[in-house]
C-alpha positions in Angstrom: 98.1 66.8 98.3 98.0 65.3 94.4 99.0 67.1 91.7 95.4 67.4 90.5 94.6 70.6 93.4 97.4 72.5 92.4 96.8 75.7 91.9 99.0 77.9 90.9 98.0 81.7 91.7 97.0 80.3 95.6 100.4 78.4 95.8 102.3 81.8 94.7 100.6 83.4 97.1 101.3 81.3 100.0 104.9 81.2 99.2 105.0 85.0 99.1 103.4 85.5 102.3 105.8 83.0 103.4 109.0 84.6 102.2 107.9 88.0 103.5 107.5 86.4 107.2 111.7 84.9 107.2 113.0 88.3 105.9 115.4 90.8 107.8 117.0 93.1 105.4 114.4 93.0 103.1 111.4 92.9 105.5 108.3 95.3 106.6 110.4 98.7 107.5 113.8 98.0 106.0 112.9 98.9 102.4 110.0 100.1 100.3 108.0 98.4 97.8 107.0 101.6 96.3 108.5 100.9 92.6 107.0 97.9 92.6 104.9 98.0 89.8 104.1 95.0 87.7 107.1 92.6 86.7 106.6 90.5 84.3 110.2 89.0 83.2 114.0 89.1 84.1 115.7 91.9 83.5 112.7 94.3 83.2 112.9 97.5 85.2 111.3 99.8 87.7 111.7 103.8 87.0 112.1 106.3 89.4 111.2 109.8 88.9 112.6 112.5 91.3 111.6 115.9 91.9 114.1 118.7 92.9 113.5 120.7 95.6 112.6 124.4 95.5 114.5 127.3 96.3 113.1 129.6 99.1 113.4 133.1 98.7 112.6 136.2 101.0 109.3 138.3 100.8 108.9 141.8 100.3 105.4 143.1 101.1 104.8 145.4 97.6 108.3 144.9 96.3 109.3 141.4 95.9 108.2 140.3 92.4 107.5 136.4 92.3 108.9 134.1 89.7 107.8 130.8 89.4 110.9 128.6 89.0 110.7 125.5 86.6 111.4 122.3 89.1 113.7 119.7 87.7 113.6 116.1 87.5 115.5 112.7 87.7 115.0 109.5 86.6 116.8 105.8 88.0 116.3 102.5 87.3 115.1 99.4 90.0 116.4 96.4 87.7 114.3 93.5 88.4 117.7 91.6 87.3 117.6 88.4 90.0 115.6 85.4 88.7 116.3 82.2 91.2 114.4 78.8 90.6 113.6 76.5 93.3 112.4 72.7 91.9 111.5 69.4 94.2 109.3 66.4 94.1 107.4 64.2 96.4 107.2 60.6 95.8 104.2 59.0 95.6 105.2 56.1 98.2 107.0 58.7 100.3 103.9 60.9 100.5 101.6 57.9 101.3 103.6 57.1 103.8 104.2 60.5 105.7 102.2 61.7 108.5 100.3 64.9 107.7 100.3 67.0 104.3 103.9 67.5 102.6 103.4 69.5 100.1 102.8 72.8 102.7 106.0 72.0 104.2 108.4 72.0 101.3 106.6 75.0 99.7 107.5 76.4 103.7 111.5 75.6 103.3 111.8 76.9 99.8 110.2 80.4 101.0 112.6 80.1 103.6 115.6 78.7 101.3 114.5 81.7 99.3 114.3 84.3 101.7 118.2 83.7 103.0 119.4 84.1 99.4 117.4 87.5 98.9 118.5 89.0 102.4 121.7 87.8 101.3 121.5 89.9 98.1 119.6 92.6 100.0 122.8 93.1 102.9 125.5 93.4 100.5 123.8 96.8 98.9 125.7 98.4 102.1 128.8 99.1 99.9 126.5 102.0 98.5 126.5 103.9 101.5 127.6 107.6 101.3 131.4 107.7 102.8 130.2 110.6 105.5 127.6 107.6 106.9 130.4 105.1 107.6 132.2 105.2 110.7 134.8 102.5 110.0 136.2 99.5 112.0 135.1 99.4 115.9 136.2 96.8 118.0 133.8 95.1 121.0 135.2 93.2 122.9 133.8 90.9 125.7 134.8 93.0 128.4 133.5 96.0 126.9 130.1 95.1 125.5 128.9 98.9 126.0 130.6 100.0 123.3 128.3 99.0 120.9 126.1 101.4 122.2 128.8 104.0 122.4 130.5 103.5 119.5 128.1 101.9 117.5 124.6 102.8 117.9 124.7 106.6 119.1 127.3 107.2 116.4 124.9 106.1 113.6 121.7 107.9 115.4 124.1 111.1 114.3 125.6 110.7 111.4 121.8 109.8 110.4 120.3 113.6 112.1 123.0 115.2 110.2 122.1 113.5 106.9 118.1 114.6 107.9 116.9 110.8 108.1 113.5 110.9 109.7 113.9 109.4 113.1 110.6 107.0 112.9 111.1 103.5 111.2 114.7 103.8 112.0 116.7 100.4 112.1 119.9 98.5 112.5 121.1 94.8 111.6 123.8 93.2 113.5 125.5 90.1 113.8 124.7 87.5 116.6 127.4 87.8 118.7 126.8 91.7 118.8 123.6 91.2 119.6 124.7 89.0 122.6 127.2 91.5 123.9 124.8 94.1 123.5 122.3 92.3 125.9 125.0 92.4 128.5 124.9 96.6 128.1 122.0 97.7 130.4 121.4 100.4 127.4 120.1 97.9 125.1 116.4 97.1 126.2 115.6 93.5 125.3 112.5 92.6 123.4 112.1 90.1 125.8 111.1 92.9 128.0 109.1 94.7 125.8 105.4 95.6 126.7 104.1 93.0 123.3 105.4 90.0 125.1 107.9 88.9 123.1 105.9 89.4 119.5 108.8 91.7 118.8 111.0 88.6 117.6 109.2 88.1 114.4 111.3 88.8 111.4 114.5 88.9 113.5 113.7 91.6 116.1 115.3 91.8 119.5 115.6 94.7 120.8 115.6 98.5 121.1 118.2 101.2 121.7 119.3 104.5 120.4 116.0 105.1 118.5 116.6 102.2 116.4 115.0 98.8 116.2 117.5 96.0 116.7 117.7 93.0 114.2 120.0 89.9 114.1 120.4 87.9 111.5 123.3 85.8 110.2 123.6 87.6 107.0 125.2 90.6 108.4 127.9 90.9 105.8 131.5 89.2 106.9 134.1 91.0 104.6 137.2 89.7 106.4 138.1 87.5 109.4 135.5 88.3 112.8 134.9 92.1 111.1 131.1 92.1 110.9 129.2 94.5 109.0 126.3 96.8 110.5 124.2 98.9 108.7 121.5 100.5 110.0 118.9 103.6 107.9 115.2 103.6 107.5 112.8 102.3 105.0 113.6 105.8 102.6 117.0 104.2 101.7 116.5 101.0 99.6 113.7 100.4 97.1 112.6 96.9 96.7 110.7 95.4 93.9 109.6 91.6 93.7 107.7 88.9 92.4 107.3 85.2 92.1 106.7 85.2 89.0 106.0 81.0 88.2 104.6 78.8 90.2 104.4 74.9 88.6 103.4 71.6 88.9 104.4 68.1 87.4 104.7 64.8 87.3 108.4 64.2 86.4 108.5 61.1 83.6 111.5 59.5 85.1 109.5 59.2 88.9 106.3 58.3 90.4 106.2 61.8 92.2 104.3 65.1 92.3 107.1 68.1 91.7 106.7 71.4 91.9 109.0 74.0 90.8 109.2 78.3 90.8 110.7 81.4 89.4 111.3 84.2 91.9 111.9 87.8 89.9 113.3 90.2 92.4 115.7 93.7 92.1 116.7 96.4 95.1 118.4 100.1 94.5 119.5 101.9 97.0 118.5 105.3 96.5 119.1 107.3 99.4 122.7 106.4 100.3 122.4 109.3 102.4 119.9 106.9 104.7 122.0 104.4 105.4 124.9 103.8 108.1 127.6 101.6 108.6 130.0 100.5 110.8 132.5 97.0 110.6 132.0 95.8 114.3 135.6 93.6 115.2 134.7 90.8 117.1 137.7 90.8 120.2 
């Protein structure tokens, strides 16, 4: 492709549809968009308004005398305070010599470039979780891969009933060498085994067990030596908001090439810590 059918609003687009397809921790389920709203800059913000929740009282047929309580509110802010840039060119002799169009396929590893460095950001919100919701260090080892179910995944189901989490949309992330110990636990059903045929391994899905949908993904946060960080909620828990906000092309003056280059706007809250669980799975 030249630089001359570029456009911009298509090639934003794309490139979001892209990113949205490699995320884990920021994917379809795992958070909400809700906030969204429009973002136009860095550093702009996304307000939440909360409602409190109304007493229930006791009715008295001809006695009780009903007074309307005034309901109180709260307000948070989702900043919108990660901008990332992404920038690469083509050059001419190298694109008239490659097989096929380029251009879709670099646009294609900077959604995915950009996707690792949001999940990234995205996985390490789990130092927000309430302290009731984390169950500590657990070690797996080889020999004993059904503990992750014991100690892992029906732990979290209950800590998550206690805390009132809806049961539906519930998920967990884990490391891949969890995952591959769980699949030796005849508890853990296998997506491979699931009745889609497999489709169930898009954005990082492999599995089912305890109520939760199981993800892998390499970003599982790694805080010290093989201790592995699992976290696991629903889609109430973290509030997502993002945009990419600048899509361009060029022709750079020091190169015969066609470059292109992008700002990416994004921000996450967590604001349901109750909704989220953790555990730091030891790798023995």
């Amino acid at each position: 492709m030249s630089i001359r059918r570029f456009r911009p609003e298509i090639w934003s687009a794309k490139l979001l549809v892209a990113l949205r397809k490699q995320l884990v921790y920021a994917g379809p389920g795992m958070v909400n968009r809700d906030y969204e709203g429009e973002i136009a800059d860095a550093g702009d913000t996304v307000r939440i308004t909360s409602i409190g929740r109304p007493s229930i009282g006791t009715y008295n047929p001809n006695s009780t005398v009903i007074t309307p309580e005034e309901l109180t509110d709260a307000q948070r802010t989702l900043a919108v305070d990660q901008a990332k840039y992404w920038a690469f060119k083509v050059d001419d002799v190298d694109k008239r010599q490659a097989k096929g169009d380029v251009m879709p396929q670099a646009m294609s590893e900077a959604a995915y470039a950009l996707a690792d460095v949001v999940d990234q950001y995205v996985a390490n919100l789990y130092t927000q979780v309430q302290a009731a919701n984390q169950l500590g260090t657990i070690s797996v080892p080889v020999a004993h891969p059904e503990y992750f179910y014991q100690q892992i995944v029906v732990p979290m189901g209950v800590v998550l009933d206690q805390a009132n989490v809806p049961s539906e949309g519930r998920w967990m992330v884990v490391p891949p060498w969890l995952h591959g110990r769980a699949r030796l636990d005849p508890n853990f059903i296998n997506a491979e085994k699931s009745s889609d045929n497999g489709a169930a391994f898009r954005n990082g899905i492999v599995g089912e067990a305890g109520g939760f949908t199981i993800m892998r993904s390499n970003n599982a946060p790694n805080p010290t030596g093989d201790d592995y960080v699992v976290t696991a909620g629903n889609g109430t828990a973290i509030s997502f908001a993002e945009q990419i906000n600048k899509t361009e092309a060029y022709r750079p003056e020091s190169s015969f090439s066609d470059a292109v280059k992008g700002l990416a706007l994004y921000g996450a809250k967590v604001i349901r810590p109750d909704a989220l669980a953790t555990a730091v799975a030891s790798q023995t």
